[in-house]
N, C-alpha and C positions, 0 to 999 in steps of 0.2 A: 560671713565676716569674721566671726571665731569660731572653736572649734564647739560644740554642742555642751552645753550646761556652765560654760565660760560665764564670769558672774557679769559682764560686761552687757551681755547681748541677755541674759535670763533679767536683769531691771530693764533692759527695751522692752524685752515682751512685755512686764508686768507693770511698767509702767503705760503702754499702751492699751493693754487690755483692760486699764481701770479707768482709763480716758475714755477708748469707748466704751462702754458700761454705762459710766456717767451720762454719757449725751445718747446715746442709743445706737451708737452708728455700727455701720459694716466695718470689720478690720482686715484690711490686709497687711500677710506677710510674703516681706520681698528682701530678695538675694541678689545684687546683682553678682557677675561671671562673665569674664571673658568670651570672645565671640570662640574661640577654639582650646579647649585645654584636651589632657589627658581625661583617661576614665577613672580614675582616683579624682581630681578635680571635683568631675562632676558625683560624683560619689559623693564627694566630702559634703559640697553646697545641698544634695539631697538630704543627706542624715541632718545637715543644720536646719532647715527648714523645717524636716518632719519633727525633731525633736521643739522647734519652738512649734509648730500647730499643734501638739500635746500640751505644750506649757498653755496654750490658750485655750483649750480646747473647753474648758469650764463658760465662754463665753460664747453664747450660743450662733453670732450672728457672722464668728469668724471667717474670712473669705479663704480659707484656703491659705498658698503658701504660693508663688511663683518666680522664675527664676526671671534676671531682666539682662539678657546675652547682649555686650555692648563692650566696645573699646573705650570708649567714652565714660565711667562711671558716672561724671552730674547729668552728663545730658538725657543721657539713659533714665535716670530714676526722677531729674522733672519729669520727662516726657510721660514716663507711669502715675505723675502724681498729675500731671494736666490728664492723662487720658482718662484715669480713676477718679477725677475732679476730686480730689483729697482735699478736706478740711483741715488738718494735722499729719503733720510727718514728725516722725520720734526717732533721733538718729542716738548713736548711739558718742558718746567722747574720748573713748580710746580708739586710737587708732591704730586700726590692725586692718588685715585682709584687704582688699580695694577698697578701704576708705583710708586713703593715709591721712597723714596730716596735710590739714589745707582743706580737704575733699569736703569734710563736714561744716568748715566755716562756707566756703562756698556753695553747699548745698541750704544751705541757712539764712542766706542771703540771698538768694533768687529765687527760690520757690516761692511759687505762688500760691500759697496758703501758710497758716500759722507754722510756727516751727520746736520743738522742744527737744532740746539736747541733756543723754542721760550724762552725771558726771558725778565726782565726789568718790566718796567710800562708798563701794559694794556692797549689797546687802536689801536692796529693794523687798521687802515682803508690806506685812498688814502692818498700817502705821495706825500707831495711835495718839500721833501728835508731827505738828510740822510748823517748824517758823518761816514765816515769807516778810520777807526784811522789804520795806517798801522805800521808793524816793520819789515815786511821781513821775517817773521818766517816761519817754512812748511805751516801752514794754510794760510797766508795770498793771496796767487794765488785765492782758493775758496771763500774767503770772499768778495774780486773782483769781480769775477764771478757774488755771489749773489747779489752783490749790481748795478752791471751792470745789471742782470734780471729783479731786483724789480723799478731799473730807467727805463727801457723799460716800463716796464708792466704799470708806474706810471707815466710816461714823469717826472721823478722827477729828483732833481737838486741835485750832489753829491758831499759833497766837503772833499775829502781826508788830512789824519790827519798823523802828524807824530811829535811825541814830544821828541825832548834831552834836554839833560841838558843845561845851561845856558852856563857852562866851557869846555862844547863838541868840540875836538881837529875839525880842518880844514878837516881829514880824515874821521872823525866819519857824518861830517856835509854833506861832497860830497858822501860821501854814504847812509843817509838821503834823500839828493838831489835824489841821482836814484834810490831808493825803490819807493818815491813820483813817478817819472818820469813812472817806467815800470805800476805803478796803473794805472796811468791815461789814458796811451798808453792802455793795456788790457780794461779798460772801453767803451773805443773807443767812448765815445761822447762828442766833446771837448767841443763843446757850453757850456753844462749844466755841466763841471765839474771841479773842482780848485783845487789844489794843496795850503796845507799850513805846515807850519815850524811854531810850536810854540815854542816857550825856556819855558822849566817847568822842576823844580827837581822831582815834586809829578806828574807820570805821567796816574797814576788811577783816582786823585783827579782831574788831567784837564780835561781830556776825561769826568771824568761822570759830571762836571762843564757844559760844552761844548755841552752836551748831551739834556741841556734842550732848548736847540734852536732849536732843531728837533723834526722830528715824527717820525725817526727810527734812530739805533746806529748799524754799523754789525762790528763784530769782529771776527778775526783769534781763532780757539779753544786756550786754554793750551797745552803747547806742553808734549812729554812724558817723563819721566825721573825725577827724584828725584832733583835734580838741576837745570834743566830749568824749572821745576817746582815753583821753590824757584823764579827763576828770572822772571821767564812771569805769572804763572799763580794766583798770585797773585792779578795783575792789570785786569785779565779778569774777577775773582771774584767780585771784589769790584766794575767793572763800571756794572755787570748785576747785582749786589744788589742793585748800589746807585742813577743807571742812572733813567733820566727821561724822557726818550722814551723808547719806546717798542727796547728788543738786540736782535740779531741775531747770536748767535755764531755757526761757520764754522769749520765742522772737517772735513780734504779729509783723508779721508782712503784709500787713493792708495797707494800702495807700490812704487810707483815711484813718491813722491809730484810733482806735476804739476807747 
């Protein structure tokens, strides 16, 4: 997808290999490629592979590395994620090499299993601190999850986000209050994790502000729909254009959000 040590595809790998680490699972690394190129082509996608099963190679349960030869790149790499019965697929958000643009929204949206797009500023290593801005949305269960994995995996320290308005009624605020609450309970590690309530009208403009205090930012995906659209996915745009930590956005594709 890029070319070997490309800081784009080096936070895929490390951000996969601390997801599975987390849960214990098998990782596969995959490339997809053209059903027919040149020998350079295929050259190129070998040395990308090999150098990321080096970058994992610390993780002992890694599958290997393989290529998935298709005209097609989504249909190609469901088809690998239904055959591998994949839990998580971790795509990466720049678009390069067969995955232009488009390719990873719609790889994001029809896989059938969870989905985590790398994005933000470059830079993915050992965190030791991460804000996960919460709003209650279907994704935010998952976003949870990850940032609960990535603090195991990192002993790192997580401090939950939830921004209203300044003029936010008493209702709006105690249900604030237990969006923060059920995060922190699901993270399950109280030591290392905080609940905050900030008051902001610009609430893209805080988050990606807030963003540079950290070494990682996760977020709930965009939800679906033409008008929650308009409403959420707007601020999830703008903190993985503007933030300055590496983002992690979380889409559960279960039919029953978790």
């Amino acid at each position: 997808m890029l070319p070997p040590g490309a800081p784009a595809v080096s936070d895929q790998v490390g951000v996969a290999v601390t997801l599975a680490r987390a849960s214990d699972a098998a990782l596969s690394l995959v490339s997809p490629i053209g059903d027919v190129g040149t020998v350079e082509d295929v050259e190129s996608e070998a040395a990308l592979l090999e150098w990321a099963h080096d970058r994992a190679e610390e993780f002992p349960e890694a599958d290997g590395g393989d290529f998935v030869y298709t005209r097609d790149v989504v249909g190609g790499l469901l088809g690998t994620v239904r055959r591998t019965d994949a839990d998580t697929l971790v795509l990466p958000g720049t678009s390069s090499g067969r995955l232009r643009s488009g390719v990873t929204g719609r790889l994001a949206a029809a896989a059938d299993c969870d989905v985590v797009v790398v994005n933000g500023k470059p830079g993915y290593d050992e965190v030791a601190s991460m804000l996960l801005p919460v709003a209650g949305g279907p994704h935010t269960g998952l976003a949870t999850d990850v940032a609960r994995s990535v603090a195991e995996g990192c002993d790192a320290w997580v401090d939950v986000l939830h921004v209203l308005p300044e003029d936010a009624s008493e209702r709006r605020r105690e249900t604030a209050r237990n969006v923060l609450d059920r995060a922190h309970h699901r993270i399950g590690r109280p030591e290392t994790t905080t609940t905050w309530l900030l008051e902001a009208d610009d609430v893209a403009g805080t988050v990606v502000e807030q963003s540079r205090y950290y070494e990682l930012t996760v977020l709930g995906a965009p939800t679906k729909g033409r008008l929650r659209r308009l409403l959420h996915g707007s601020t999830n745009r703008s903190v993985r254009a503007g933030a300055q930590s590496v983002v992690l956005s979380a889409r559960n594709n279960d039919a029953t959000v978790r």
